[in-house]
Residue frames as a rotation matrix with the C-alpha (Angstrom) as fourth column:
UNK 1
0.783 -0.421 -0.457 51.03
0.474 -0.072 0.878 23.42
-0.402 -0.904 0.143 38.43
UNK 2
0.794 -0.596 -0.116 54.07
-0.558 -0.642 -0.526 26.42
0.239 0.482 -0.843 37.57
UNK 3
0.536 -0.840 -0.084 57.36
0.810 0.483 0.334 24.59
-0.240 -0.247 0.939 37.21
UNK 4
-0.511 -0.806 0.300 58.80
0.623 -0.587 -0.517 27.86
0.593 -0.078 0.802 37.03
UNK 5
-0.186 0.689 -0.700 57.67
0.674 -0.430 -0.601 31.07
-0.715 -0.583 -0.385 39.09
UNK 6
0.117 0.251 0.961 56.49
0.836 -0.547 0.041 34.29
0.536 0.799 -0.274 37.95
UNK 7
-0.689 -0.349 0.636 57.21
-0.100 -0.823 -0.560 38.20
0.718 -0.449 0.532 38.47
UNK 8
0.183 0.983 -0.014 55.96
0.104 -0.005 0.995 38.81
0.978 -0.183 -0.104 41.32
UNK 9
-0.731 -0.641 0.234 56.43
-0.318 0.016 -0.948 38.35
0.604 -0.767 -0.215 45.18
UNK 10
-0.102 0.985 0.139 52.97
-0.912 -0.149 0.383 37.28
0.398 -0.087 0.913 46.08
UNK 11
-0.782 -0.130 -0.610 52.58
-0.152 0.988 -0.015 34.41
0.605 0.081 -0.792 48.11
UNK 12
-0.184 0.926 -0.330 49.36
0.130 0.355 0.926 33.05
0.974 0.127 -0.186 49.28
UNK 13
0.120 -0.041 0.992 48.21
-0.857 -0.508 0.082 34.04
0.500 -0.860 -0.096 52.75
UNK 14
0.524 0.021 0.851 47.47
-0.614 0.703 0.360 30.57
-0.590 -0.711 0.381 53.77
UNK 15
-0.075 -0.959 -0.274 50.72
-0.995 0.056 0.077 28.70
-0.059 0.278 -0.959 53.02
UNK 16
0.757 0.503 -0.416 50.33
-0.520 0.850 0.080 24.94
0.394 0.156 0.906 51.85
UNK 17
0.583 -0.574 0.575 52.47
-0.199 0.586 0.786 21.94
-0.788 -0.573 0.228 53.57
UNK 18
0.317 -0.675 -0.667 56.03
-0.924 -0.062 -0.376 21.60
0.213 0.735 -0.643 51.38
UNK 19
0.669 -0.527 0.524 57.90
0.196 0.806 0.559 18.05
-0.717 -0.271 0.642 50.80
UNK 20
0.454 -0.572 -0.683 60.93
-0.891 -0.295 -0.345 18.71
-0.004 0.765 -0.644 49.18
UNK 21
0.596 -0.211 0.775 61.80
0.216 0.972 0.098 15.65
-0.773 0.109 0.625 47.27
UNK 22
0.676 -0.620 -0.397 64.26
-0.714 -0.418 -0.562 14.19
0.182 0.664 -0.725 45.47
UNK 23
0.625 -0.610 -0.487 66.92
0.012 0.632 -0.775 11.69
0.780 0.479 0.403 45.13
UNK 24
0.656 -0.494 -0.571 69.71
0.576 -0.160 0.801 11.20
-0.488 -0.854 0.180 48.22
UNK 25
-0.435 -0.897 -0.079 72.55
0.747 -0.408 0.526 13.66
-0.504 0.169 0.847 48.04
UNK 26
-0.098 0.413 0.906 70.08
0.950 -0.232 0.209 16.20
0.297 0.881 -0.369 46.42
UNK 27
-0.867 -0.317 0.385 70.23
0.186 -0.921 -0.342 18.52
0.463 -0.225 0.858 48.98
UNK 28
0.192 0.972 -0.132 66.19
0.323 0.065 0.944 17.87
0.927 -0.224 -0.302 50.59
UNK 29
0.415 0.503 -0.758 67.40
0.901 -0.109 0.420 18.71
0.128 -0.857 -0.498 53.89
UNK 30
-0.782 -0.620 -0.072 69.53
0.599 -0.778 0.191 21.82
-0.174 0.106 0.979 53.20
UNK 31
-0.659 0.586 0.471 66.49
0.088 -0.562 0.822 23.10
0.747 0.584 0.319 50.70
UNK 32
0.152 0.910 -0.385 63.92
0.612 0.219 0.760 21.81
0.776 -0.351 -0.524 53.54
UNK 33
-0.006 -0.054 -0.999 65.70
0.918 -0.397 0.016 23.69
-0.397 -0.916 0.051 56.62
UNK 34
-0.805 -0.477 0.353 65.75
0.577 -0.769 0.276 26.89
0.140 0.425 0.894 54.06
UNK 35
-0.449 0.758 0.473 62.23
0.105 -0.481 0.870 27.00
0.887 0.440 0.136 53.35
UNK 36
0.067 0.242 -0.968 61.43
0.930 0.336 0.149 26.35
0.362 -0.910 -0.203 56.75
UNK 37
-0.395 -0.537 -0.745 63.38
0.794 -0.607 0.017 29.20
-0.461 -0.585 0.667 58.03
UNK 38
-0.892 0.013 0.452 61.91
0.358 -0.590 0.724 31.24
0.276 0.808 0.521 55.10
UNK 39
-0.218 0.976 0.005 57.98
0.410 0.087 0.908 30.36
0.885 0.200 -0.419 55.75
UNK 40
-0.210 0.245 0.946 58.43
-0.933 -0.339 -0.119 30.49
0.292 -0.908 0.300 59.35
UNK 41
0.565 0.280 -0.776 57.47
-0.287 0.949 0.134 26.03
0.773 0.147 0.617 59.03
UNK 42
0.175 -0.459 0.871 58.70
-0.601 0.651 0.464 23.87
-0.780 -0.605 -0.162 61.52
UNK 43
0.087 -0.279 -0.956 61.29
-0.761 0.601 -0.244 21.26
0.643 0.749 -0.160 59.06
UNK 44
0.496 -0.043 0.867 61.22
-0.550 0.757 0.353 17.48
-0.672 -0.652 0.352 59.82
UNK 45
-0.449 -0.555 -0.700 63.68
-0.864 0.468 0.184 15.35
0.226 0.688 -0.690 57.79
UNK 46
0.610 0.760 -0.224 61.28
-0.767 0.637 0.073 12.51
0.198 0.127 0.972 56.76
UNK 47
0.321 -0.458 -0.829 64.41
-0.050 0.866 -0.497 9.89
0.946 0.201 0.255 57.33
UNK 48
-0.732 -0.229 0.642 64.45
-0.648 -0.056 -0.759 10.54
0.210 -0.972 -0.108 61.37
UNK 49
-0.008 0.994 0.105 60.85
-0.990 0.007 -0.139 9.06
-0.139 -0.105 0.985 60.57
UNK 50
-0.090 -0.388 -0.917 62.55
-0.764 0.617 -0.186 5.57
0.638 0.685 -0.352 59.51
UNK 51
0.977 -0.042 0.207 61.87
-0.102 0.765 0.636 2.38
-0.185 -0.642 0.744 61.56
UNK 52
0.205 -0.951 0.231 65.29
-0.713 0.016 0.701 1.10
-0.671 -0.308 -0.675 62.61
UNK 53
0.251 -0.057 0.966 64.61
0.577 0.810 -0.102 -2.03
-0.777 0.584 0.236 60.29
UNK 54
0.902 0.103 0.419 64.92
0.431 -0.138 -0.892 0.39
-0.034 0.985 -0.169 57.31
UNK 55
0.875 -0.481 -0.063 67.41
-0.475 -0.823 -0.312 1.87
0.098 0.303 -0.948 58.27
UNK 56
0.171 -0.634 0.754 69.53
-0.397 0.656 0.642 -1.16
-0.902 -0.409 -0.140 59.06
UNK 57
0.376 0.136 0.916 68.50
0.380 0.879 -0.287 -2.17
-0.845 0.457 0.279 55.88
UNK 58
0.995 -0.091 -0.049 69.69
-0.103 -0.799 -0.593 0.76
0.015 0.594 -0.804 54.01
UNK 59
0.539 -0.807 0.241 72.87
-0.676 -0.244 0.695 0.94
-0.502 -0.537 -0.677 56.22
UNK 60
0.138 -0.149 0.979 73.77
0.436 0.897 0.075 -3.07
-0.889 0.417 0.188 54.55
UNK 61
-0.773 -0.464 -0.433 73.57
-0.305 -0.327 0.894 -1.47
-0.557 0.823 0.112 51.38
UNK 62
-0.663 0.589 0.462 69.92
0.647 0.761 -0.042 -2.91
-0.377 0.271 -0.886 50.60
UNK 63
-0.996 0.082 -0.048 67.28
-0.081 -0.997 -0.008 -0.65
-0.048 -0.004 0.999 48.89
UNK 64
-0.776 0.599 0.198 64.18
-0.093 0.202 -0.975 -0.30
-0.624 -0.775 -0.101 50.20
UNK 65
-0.947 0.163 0.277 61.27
0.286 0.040 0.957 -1.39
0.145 0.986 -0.085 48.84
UNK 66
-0.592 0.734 0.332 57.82
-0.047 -0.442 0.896 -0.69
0.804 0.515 0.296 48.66
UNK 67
0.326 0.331 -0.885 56.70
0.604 0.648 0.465 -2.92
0.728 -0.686 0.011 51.63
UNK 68
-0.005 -0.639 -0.769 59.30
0.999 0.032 -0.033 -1.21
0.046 -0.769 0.638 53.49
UNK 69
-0.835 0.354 0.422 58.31
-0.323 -0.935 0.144 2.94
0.446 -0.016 0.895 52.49
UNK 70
-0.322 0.911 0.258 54.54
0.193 -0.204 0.960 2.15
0.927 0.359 -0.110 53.09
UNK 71
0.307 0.264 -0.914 54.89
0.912 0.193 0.362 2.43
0.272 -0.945 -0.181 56.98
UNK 72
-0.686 -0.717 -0.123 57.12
0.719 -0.694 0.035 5.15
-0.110 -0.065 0.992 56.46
UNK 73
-0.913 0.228 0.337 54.98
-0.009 -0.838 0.545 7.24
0.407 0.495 0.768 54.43
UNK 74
0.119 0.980 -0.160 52.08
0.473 0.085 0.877 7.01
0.873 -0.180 -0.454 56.42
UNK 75
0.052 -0.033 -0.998 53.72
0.958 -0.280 0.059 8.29
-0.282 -0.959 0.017 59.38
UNK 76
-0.855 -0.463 0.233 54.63
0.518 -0.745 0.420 11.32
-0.021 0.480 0.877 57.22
UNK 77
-0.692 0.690 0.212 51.15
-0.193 -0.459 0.867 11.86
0.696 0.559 0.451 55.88
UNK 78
0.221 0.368 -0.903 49.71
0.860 0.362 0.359 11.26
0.459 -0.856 -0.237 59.30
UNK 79
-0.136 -0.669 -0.731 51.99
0.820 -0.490 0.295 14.34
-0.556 -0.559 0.615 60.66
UNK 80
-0.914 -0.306 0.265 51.79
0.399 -0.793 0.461 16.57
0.069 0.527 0.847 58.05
UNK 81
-0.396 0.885 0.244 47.93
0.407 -0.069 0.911 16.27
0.823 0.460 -0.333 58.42
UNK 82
0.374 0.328 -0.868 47.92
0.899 0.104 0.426 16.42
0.230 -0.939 -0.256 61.85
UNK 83
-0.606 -0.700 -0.378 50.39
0.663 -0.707 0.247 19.50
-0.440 -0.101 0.892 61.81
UNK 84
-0.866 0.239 0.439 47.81
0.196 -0.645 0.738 21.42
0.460 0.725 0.512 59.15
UNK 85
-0.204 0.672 -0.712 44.86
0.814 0.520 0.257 20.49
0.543 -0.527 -0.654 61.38
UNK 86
0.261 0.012 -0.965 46.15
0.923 -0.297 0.246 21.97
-0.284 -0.955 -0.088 64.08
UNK 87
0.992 0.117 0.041 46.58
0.122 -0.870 -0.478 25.32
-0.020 0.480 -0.877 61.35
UNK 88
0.371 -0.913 0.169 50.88
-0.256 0.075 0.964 24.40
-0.893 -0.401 -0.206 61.36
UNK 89
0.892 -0.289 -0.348 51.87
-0.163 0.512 -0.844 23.84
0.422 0.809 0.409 57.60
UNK 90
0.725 -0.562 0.398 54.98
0.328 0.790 0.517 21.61
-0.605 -0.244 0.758 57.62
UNK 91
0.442 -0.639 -0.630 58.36
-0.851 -0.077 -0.519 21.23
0.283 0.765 -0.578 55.46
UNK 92
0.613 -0.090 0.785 59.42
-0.274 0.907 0.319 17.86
-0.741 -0.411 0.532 55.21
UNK 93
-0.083 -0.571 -0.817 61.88
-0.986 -0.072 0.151 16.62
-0.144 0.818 -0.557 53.60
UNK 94
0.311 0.225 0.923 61.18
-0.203 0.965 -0.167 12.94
-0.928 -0.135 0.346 52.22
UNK 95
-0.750 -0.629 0.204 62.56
-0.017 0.326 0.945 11.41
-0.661 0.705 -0.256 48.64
UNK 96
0.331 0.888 -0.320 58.82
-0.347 -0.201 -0.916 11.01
-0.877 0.415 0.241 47.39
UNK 97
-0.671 -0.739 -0.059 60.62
-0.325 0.222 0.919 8.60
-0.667 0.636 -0.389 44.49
UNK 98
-0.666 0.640 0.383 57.31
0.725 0.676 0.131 6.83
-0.175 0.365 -0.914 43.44
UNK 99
-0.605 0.586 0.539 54.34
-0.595 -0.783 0.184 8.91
0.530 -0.209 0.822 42.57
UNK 100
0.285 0.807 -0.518 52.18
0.291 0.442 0.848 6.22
0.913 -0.392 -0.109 44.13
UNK 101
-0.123 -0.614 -0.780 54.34
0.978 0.058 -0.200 7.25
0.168 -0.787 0.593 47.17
UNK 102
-0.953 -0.153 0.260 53.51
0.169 -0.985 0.039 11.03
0.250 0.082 0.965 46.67
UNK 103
0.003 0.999 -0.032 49.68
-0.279 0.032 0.960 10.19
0.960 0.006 0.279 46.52
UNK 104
0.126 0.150 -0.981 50.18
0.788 0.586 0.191 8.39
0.603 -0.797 -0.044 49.92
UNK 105
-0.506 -0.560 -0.656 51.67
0.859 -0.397 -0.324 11.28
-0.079 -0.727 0.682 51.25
UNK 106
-0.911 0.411 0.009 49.32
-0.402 -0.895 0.191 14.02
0.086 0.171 0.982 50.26
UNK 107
-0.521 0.845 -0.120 46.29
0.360 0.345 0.867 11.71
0.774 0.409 -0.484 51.33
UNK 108
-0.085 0.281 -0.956 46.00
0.973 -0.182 -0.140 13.75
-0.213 -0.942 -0.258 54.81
UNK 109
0.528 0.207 -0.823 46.24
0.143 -0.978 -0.154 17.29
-0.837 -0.036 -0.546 53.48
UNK 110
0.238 -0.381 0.893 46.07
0.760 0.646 0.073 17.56
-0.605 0.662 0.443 49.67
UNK 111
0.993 0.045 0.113 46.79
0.100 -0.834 -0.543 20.76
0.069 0.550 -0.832 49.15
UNK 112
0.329 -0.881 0.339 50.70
0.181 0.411 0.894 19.48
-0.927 -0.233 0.295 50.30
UNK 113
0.886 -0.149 -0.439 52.91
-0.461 -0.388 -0.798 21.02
-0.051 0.910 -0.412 47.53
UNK 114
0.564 -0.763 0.316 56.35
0.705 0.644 0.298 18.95
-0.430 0.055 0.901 46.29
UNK 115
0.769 -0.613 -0.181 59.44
-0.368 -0.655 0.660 20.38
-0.523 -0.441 -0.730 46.03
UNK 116
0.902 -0.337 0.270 61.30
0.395 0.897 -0.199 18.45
-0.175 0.286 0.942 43.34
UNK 117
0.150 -0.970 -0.191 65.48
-0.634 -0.243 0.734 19.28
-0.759 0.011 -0.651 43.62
UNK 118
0.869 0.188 0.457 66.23
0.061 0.877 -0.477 18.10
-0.491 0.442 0.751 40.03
UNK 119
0.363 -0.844 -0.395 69.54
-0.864 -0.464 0.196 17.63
-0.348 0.270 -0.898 38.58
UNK 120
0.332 -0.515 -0.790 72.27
-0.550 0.575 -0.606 15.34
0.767 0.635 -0.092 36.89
UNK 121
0.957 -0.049 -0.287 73.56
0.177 0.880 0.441 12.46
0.231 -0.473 0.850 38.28
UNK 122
0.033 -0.974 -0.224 77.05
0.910 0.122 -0.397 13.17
0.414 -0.190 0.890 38.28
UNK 123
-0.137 0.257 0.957 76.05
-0.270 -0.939 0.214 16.17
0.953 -0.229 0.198 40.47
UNK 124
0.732 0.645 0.219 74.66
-0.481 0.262 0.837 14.42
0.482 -0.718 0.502 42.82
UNK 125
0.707 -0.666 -0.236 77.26
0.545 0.727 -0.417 12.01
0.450 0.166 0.878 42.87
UNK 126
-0.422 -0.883 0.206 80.16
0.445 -0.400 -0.802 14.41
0.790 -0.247 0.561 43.41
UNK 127
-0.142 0.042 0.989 77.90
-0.657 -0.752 -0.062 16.20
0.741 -0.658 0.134 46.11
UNK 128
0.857 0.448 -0.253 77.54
-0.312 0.843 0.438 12.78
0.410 -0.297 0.863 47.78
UNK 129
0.357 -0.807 -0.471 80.99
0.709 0.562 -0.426 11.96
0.608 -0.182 0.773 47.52
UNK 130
-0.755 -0.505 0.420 81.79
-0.132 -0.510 -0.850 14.79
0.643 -0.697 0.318 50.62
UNK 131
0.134 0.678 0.723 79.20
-0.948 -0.124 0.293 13.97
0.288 -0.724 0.626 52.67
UNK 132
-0.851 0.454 -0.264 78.64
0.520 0.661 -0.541 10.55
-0.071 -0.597 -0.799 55.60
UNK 133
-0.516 0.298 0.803 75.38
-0.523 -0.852 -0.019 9.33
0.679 -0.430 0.595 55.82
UNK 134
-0.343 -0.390 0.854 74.51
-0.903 0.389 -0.185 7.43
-0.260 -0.835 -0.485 58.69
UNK 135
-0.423 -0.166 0.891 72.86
-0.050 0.986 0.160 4.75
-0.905 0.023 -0.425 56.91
UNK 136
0.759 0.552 0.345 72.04
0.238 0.258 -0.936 5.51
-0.606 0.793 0.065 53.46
UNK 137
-0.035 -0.806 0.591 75.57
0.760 0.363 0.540 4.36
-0.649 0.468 0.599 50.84
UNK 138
-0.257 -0.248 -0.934 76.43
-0.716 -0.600 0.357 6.33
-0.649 0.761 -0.024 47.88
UNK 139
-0.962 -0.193 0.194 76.66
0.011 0.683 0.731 2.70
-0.274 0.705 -0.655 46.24
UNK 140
-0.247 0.894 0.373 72.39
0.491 0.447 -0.748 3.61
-0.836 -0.002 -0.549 46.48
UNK 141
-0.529 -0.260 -0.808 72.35
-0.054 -0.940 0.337 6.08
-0.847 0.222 0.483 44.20
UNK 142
-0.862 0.206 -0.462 71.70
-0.423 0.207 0.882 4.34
0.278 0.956 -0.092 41.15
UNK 143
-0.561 0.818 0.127 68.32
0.716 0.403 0.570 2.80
0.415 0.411 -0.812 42.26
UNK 144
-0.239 0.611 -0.755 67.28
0.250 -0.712 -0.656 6.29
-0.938 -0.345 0.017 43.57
UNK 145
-0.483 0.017 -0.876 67.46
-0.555 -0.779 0.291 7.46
-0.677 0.627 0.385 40.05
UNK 146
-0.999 -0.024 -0.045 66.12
-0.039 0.929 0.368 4.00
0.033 0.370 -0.929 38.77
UNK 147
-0.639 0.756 -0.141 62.90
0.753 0.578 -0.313 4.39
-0.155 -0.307 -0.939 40.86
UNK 148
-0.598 0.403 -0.693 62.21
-0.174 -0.909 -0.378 8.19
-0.782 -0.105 0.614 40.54
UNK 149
-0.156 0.525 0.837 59.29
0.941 -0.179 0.287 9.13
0.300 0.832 -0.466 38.51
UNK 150
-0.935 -0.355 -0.011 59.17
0.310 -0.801 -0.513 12.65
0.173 -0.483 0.859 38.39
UNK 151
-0.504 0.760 -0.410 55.99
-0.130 -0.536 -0.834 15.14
-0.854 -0.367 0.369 39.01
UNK 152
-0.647 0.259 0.718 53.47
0.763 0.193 0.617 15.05
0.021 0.946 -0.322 36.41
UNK 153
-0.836 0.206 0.508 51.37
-0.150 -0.977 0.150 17.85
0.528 0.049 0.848 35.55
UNK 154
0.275 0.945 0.178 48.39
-0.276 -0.100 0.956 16.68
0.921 -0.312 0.234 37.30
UNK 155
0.402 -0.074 -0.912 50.31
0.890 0.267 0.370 16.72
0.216 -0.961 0.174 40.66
UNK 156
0.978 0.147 0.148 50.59
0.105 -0.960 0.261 19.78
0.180 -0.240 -0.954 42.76
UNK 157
0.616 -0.698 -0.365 54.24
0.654 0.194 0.731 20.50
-0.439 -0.690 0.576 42.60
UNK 158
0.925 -0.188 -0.330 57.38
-0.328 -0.834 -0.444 22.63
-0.192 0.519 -0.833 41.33
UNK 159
0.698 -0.703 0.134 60.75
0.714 0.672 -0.195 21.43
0.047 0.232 0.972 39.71
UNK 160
0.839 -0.525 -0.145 63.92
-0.462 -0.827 0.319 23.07
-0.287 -0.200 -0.937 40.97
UNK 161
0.150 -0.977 -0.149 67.68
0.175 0.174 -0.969 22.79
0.973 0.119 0.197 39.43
UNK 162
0.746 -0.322 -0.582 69.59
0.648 0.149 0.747 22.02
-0.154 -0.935 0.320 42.38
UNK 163
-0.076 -0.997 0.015 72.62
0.970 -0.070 0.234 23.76
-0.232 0.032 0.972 41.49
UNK 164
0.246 0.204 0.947 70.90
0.158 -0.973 0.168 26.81
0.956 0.108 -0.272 42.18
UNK 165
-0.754 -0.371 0.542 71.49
-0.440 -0.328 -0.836 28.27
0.488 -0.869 0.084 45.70
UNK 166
-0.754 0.481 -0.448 70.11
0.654 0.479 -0.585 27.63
-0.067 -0.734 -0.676 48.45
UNK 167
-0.648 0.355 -0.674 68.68
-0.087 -0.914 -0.397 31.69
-0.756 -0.199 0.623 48.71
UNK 168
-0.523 0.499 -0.691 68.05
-0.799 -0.004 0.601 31.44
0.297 0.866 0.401 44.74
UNK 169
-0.725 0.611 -0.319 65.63
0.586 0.790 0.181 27.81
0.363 -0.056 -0.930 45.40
UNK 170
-0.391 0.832 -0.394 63.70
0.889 0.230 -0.397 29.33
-0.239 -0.505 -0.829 47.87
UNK 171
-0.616 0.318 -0.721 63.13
-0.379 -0.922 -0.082 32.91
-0.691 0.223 0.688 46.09
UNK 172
-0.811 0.270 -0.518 62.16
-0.550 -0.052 0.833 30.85
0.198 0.961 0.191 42.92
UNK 173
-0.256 0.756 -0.602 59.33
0.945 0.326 0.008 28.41
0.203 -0.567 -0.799 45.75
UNK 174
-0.540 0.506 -0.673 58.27
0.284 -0.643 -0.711 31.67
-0.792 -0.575 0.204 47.13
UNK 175
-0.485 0.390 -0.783 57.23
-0.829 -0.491 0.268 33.29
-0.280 0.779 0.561 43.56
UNK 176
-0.706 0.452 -0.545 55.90
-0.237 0.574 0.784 29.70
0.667 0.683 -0.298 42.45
UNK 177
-0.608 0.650 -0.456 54.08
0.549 -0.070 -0.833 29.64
-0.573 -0.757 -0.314 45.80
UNK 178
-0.748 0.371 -0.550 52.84
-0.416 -0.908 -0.046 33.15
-0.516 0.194 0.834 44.53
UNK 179
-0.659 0.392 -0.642 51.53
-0.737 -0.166 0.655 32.22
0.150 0.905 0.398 41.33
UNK 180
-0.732 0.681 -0.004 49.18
0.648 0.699 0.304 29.30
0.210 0.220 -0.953 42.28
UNK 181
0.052 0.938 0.342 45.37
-0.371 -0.300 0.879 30.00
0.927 -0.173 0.332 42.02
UNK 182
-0.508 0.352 0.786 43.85
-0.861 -0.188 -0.473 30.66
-0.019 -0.917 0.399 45.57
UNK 183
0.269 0.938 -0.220 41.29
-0.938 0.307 0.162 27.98
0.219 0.163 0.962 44.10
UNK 184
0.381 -0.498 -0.779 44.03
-0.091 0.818 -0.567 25.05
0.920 0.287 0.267 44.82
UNK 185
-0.501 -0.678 0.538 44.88
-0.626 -0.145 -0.766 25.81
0.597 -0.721 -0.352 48.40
């Protein structure tokens, strides 16, 4: 999988489903309403998708665990499949912190490509510390970065520096779009 792109401008005719993950305060729905707007995708912020119980439980200051994602991510990877079905790639934006949590979500349509927004903590942080959000603390921060495991090479994704633009992210997803083999879509 290209964690960088190449020259180029090529991008596959038939466009795979995008989760842009990542830590909170990374910037997943900013990056997710770009590419959207870019692909032509319809964007769903994966945390509208939240039973009220998580999010109450978030809101407390509690971080979710496993028990509590595995309903979550099924509704995701339920949708996105159903959306590709129906010949509609997606952009979702979802944290995707676990890889067991990435497999879940690519188990409806595995040609689903990740989006990883990677960056320093004390980035994040400070881009946190200007934003409200309605029920997920700053104070969580530290067990997003606790739980993340990033992409590994045998998962279909692309690492981005956040603290590129918005414009610059999705030029460098379009060209890493490009460069996958046809033989993965």
């Amino acid at each position: 999988m290209p964690n960088s792109p190449v020259n180029g401008s090529n991008i596959p005719a038939s466009l795979p489903p995008l989760i842009v993950m990542g830590v909170s305060g990374s910037g997943k729905s900013t990056i997710g309403t770009a590419l959207g707007a870019a692909f032509g995708f319809e964007f769903i912020d994966g945390d509208d998708l939240h039973p009220r119980a998580n999010k109450e439980k978030m809101a407390a200051g509690h971080p979710l665990n496993d028990e509590d994602r595995a309903p979550w991510l099924e509704i995701i990877a339920e949708r996105i499949g159903a959306e590709l079905a129906d010949g509609h790639p997606i952009v979702v934006a979802c944290s995707s912190l676990k890889r067991k949590y990435r497999d879940q979500l690519v188990a409806h349509a595995p040609s689903t490509v990740f989006v990883h927004l990677t960056g320093e903590r004390a980035v994040i942080s400070e881009r946190q510390s200007h934003r409200v959000h309605e029920y997920m603390p700053n104070s969580l921060l530290d067990s997003q970065f606790t739980t993340l495991e990033p992409l590994q090479s045998d998962e279909r994704g692309i690492a981005v520096d956040l603290t590129m633009t918005p414009t610059e992210i999705v030029d460098f997803v379009r060209a890493a779009l490009g460069a996958l083999s046809p033989t993965v879509q």
